[in-house]
ZADO-1210 file (C-alpha; in nm, 4 decimals, padded with zeros to 6 digits):
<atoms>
<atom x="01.8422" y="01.3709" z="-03.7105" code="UNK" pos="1"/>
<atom x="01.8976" y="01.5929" z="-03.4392" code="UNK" pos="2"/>
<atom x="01.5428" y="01.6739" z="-03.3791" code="UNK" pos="3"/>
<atom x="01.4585" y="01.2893" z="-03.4035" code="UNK" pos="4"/>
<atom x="01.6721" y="01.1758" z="-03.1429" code="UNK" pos="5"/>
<atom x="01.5500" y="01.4453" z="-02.9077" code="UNK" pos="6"/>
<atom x="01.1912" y="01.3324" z="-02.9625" code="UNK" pos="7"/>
<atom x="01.3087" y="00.9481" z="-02.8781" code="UNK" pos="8"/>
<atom x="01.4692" y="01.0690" z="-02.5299" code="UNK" pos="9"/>
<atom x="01.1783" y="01.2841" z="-02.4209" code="UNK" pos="10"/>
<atom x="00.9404" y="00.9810" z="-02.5201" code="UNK" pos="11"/>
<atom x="01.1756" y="00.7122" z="-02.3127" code="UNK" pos="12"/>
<atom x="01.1987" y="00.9700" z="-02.0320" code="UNK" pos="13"/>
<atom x="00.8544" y="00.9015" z="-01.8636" code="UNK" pos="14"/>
<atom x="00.8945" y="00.5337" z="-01.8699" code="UNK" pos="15"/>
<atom x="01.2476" y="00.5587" z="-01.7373" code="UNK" pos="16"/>
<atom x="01.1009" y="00.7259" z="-01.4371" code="UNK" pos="17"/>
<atom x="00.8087" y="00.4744" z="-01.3611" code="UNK" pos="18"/>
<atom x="01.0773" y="00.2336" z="-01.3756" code="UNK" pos="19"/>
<atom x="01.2602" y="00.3526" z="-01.0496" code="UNK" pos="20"/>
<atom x="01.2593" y="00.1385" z="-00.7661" code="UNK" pos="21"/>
<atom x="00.9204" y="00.1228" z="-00.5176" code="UNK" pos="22"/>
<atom x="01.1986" y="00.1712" z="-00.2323" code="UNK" pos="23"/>
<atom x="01.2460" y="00.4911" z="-00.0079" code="UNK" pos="24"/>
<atom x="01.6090" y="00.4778" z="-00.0251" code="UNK" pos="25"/>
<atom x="01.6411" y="00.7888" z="00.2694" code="UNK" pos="26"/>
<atom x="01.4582" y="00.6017" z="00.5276" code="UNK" pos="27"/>
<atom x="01.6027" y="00.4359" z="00.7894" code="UNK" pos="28"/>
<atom x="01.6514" y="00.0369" z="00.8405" code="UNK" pos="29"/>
<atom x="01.4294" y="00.0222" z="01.1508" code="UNK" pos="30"/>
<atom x="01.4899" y="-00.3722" z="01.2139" code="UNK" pos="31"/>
<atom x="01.1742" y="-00.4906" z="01.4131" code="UNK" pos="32"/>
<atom x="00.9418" y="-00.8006" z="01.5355" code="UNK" pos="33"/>
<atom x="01.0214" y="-01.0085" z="01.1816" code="UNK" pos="34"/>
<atom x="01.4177" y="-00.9890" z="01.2341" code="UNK" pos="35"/>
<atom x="01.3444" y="-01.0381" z="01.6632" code="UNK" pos="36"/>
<atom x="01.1839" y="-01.3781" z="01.5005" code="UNK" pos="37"/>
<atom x="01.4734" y="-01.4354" z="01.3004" code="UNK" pos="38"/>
<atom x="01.7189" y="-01.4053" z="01.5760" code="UNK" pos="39"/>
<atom x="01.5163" y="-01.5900" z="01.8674" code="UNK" pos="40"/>
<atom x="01.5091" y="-01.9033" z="01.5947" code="UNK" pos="41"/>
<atom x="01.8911" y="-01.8958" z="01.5409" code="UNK" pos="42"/>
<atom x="01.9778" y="-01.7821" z="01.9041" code="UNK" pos="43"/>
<atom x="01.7695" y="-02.1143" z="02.0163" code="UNK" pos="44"/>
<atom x="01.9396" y="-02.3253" z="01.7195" code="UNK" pos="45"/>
<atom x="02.2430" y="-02.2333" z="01.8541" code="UNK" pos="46"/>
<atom x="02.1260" y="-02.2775" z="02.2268" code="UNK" pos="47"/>
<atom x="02.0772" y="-02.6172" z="02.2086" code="UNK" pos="48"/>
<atom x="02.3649" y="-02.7028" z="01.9716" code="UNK" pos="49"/>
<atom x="02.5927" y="-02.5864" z="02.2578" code="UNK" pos="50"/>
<atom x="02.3855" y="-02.7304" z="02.5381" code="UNK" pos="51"/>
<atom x="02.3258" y="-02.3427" z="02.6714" code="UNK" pos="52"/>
<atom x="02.0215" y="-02.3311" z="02.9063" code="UNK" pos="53"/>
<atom x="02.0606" y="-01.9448" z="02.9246" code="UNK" pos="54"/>
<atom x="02.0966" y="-01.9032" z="02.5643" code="UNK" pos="55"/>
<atom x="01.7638" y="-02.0962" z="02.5170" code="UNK" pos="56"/>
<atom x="01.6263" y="-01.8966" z="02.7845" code="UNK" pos="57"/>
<atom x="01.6912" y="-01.6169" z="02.6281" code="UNK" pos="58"/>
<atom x="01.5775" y="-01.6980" z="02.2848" code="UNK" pos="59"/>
<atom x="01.2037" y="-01.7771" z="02.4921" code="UNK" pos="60"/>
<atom x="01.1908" y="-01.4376" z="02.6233" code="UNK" pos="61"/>
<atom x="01.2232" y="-01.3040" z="02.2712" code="UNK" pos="62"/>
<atom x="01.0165" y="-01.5492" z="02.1482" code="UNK" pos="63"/>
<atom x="00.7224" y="-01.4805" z="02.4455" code="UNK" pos="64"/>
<atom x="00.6924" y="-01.0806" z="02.3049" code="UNK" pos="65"/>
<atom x="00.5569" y="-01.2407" z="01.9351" code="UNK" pos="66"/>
<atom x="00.2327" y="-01.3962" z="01.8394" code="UNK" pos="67"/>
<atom x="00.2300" y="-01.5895" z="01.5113" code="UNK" pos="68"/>
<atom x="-00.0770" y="-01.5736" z="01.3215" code="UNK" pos="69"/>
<atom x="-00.1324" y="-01.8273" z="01.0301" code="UNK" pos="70"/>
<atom x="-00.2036" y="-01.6601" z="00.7088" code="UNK" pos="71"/>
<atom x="-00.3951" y="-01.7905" z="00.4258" code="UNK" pos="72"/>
<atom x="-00.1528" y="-01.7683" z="00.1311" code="UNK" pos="73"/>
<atom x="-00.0760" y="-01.9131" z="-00.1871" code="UNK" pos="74"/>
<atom x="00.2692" y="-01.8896" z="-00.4398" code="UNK" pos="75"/>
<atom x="00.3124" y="-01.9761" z="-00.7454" code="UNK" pos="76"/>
<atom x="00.5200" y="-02.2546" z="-00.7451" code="UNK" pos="77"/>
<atom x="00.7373" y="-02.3888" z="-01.0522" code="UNK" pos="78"/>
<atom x="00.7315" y="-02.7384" z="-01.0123" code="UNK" pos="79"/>
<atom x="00.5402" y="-02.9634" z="-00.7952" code="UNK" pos="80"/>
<atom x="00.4431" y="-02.8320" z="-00.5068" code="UNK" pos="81"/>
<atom x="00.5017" y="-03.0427" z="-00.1755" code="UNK" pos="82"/>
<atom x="00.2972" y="-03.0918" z="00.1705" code="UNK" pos="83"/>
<atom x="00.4936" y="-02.9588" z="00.4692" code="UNK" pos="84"/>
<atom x="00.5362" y="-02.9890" z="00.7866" code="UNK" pos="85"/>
<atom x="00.7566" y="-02.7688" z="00.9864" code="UNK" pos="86"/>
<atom x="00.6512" y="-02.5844" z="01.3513" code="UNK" pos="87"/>
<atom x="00.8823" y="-02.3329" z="01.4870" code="UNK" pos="88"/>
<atom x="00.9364" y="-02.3411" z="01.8010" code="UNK" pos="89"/>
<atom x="00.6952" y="-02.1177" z="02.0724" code="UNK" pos="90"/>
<atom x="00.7889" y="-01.9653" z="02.3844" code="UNK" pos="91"/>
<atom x="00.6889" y="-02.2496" z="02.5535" code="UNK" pos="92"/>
<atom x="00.8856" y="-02.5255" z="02.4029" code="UNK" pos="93"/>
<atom x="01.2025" y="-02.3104" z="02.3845" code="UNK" pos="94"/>
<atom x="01.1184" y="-02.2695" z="02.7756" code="UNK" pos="95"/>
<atom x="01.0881" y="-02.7000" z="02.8253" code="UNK" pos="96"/>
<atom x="01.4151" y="-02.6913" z="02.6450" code="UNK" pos="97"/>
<atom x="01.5392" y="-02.4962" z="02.9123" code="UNK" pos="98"/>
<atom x="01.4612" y="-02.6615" z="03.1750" code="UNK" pos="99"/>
<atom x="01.6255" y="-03.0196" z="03.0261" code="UNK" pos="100"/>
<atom x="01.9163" y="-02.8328" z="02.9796" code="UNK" pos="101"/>
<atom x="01.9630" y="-02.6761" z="03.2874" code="UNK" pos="102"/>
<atom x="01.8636" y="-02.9951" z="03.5192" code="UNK" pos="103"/>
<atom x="02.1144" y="-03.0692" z="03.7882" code="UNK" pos="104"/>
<atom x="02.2581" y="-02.7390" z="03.7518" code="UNK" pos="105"/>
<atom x="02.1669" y="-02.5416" z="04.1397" code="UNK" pos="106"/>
<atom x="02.0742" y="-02.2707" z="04.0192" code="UNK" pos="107"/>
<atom x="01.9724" y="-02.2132" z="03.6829" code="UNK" pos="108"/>
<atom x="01.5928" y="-02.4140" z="03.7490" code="UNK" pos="109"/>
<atom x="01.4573" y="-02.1789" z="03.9890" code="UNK" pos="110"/>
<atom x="01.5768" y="-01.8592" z="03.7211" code="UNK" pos="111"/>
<atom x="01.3757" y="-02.0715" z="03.4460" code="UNK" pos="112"/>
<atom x="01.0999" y="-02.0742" z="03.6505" code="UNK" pos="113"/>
<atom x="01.1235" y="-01.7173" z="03.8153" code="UNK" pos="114"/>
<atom x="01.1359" y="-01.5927" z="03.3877" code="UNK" pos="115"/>
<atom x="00.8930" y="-01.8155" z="03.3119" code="UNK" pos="116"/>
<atom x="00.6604" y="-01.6674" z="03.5354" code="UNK" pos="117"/>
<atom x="00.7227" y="-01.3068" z="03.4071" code="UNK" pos="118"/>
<atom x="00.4536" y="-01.1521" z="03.2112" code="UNK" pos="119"/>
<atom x="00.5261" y="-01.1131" z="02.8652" code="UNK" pos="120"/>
<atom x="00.5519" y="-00.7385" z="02.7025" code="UNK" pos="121"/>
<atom x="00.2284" y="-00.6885" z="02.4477" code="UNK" pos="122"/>
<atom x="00.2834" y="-00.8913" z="02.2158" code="UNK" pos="123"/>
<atom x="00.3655" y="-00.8476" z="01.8196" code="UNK" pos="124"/>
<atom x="00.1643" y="-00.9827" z="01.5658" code="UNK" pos="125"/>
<atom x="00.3261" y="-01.1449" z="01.2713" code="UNK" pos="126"/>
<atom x="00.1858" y="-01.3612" z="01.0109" code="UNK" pos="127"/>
<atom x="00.3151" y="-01.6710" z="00.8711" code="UNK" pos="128"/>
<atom x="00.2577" y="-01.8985" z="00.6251" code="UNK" pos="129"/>
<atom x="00.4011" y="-02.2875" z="00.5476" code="UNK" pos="130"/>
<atom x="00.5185" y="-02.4011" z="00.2283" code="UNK" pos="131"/>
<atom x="00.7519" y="-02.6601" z="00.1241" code="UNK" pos="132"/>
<atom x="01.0238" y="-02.7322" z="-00.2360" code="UNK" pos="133"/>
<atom x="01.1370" y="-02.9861" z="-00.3889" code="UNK" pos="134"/>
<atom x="01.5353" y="-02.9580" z="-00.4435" code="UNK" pos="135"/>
<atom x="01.5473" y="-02.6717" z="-00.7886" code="UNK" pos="136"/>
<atom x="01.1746" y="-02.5400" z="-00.7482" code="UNK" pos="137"/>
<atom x="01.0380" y="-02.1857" z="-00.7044" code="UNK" pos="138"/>
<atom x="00.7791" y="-02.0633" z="-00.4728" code="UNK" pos="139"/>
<atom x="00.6720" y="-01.6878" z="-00.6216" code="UNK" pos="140"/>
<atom x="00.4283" y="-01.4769" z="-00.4049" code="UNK" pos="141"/>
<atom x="00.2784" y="-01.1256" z="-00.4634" code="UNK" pos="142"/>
<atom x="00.2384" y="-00.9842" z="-00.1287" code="UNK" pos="143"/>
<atom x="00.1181" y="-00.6137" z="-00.0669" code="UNK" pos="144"/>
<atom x="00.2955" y="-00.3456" z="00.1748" code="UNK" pos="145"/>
<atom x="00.2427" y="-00.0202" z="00.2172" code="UNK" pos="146"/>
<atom x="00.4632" y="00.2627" z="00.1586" code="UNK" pos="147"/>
<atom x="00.6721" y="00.5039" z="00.3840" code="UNK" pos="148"/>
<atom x="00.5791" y="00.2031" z="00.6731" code="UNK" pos="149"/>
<atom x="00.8601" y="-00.0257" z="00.7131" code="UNK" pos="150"/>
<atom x="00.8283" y="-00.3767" z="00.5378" code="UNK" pos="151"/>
<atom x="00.9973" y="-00.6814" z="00.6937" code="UNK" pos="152"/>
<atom x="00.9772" y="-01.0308" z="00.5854" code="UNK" pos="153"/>
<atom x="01.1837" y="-01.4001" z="00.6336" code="UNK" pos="154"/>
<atom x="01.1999" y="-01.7510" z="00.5736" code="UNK" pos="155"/>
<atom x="01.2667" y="-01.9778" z="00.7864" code="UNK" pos="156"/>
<atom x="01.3680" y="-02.3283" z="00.7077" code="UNK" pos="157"/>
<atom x="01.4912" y="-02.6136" z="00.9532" code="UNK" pos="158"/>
<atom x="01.7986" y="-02.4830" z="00.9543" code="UNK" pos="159"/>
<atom x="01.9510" y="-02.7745" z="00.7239" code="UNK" pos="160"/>
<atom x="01.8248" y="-02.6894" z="00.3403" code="UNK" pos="161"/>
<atom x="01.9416" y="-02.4216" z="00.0900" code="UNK" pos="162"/>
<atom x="01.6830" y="-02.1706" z="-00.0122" code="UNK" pos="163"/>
<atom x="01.7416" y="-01.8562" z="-00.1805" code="UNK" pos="164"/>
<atom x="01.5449" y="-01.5317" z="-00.1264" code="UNK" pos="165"/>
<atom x="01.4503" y="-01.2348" z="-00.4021" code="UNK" pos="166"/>
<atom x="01.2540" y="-00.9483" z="-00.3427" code="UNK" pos="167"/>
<atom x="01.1130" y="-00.7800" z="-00.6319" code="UNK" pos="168"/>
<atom x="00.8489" y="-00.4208" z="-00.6507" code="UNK" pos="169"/>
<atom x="00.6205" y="-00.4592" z="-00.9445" code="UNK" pos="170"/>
<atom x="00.8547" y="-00.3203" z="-01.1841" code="UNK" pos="171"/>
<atom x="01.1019" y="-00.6255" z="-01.1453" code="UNK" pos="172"/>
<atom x="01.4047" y="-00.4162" z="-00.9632" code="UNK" pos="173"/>
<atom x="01.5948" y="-00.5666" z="-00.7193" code="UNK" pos="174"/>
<atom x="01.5262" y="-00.4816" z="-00.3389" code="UNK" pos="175"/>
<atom x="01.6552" y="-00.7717" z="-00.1570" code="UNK" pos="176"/>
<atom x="01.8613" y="-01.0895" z="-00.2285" code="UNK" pos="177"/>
<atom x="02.0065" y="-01.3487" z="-00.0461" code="UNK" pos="178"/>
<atom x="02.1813" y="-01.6063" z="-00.1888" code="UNK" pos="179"/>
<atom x="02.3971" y="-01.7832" z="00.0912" code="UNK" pos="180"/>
<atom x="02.4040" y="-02.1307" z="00.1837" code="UNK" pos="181"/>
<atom x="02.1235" y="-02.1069" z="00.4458" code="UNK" pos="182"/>
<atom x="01.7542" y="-02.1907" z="00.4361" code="UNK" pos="183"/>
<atom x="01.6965" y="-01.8285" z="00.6602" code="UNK" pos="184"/>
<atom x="01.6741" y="-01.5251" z="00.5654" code="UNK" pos="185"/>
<atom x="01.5217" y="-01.1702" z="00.6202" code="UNK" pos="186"/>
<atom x="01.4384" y="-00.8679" z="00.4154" code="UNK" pos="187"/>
<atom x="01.3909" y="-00.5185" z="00.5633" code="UNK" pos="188"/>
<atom x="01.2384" y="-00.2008" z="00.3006" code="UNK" pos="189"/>
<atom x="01.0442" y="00.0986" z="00.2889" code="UNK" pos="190"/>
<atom x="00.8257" y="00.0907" z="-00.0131" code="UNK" pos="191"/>
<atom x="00.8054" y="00.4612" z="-00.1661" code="UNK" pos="192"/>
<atom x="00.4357" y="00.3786" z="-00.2485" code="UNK" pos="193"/>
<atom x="00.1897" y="00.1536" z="-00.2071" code="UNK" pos="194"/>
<atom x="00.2024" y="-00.1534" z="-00.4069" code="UNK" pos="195"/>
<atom x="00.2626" y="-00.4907" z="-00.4620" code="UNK" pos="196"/>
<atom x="00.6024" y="-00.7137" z="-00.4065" code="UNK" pos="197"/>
<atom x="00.7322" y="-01.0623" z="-00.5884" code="UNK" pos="198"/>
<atom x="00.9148" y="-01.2400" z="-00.3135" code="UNK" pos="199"/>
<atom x="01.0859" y="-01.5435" z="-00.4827" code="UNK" pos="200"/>
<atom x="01.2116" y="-01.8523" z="-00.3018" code="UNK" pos="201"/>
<atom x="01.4404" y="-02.0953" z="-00.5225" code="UNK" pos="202"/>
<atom x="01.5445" y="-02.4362" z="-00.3049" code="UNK" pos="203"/>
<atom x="01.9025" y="-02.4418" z="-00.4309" code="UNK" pos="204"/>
<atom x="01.9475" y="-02.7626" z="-00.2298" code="UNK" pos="205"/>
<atom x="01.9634" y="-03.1587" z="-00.3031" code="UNK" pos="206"/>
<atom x="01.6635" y="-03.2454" z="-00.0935" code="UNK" pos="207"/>
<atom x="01.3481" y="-03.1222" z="-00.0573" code="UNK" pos="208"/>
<atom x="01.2892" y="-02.8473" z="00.2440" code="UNK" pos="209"/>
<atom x="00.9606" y="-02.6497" z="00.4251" code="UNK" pos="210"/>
<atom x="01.0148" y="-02.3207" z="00.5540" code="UNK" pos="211"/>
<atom x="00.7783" y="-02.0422" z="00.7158" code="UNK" pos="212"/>
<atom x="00.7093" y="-01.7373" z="00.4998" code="UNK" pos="213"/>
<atom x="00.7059" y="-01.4467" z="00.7563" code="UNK" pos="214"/>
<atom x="00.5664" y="-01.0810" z="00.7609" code="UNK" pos="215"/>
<atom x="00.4416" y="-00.7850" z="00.9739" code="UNK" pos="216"/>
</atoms>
């Protein structure tokens, strides 16, 4: 008996190995252009929710050191999927924003304008993709990153849904979850290895929502 149940651990222990998380726990969080996206949206959000011409202002700078690229994607989805329609906001609009904000103030024009005329750092590529849930159904994509290079990723939603955010490694353990009562959030890793990820997007919500799917 002895012998059999050493024979049963050695035989599990390879498989309990393979099953470790596709995370390098040691490296560090090294936030970048995906969570600068993520706080230029809500910084703007807020900026025009409290009438702030220099909070919107700010949220365009941010905004005018990222370039979004569309990228061809498709989930899984269970349930019907939906056509969207949802933009975020560029640079430029945040920047007309601005200037509505800030009109009859004596001051705060000509800084728009000075800003506005700044040119922009190099800018960081991300690439985005638009999807949109019914209220209870699942988006499910398989997207690739590369290990020991930081992975970041988001969704975005107009800022008045409910989506929930999982982040999966091939294996099915757990790297990221987010299950608050927003329609954003992020999701920052370094993958061990190369290899696939299952990001899964639930709309926990009572109406249907869109939201950009995000990555560097």
């Amino acid at each position: 008996m002895r012998h059999l149940t050493l024979t049963l651990i050695l035989l599990a222990a390879p498989a309990l190995a393979e099953d470790k998380p596709n995370l390098d726990a040691g490296a560090p969080a090294m936030p970048g252009s995906v969570a600068l996206l993520l706080s230029a949206q809500n910084l703007y959000t807020l900026g025009q929710s409290d009438k702030d011409p220099l909070m919107v202002l700010t949220a365009a700078r941010m905004m005018g050191s990222l370039t979004l690229i569309p990228a061809t994607r498709t989930p899984e989805t269970k349930g019907k999927p939906q056509s969207a329609t949802l933009t975020l906001p560029d640079s430029n609009s945040m920047m007309a924003t601005a200037r509505t904000l800030a009109a009859g103030d004596d001051m705060l024009p000509d800084l728009i304008e000075r800003i506005g005329r700044e040119i922009p750092p190099q800018a960081k590529s991300l690439r985005v993709t638009l999807s949109q849930l019914d209220a209870g159904v699942t988006d499910i994509w398989t997207l690739p990153f590369y290990g020991s290079s930081y992975a970041e990723l988001a969704i975005l939603g107009s800022g008045q849904g409910n989506l929930d955010l999982l982040v999966q490694d091939a294996n099915g353990n757990r790297i990221c979850q987010d299950n608050g009562s927003a329609d954003r959030a992020t999701c920052g890793f370094t993958p061990k290895d190369n290899g696939d990820f299952t990001v899964i997007v639930t709309n926990s919500g009572s109406a249907p929502d869109a939201y950009q799917l995000v990555t560097n």
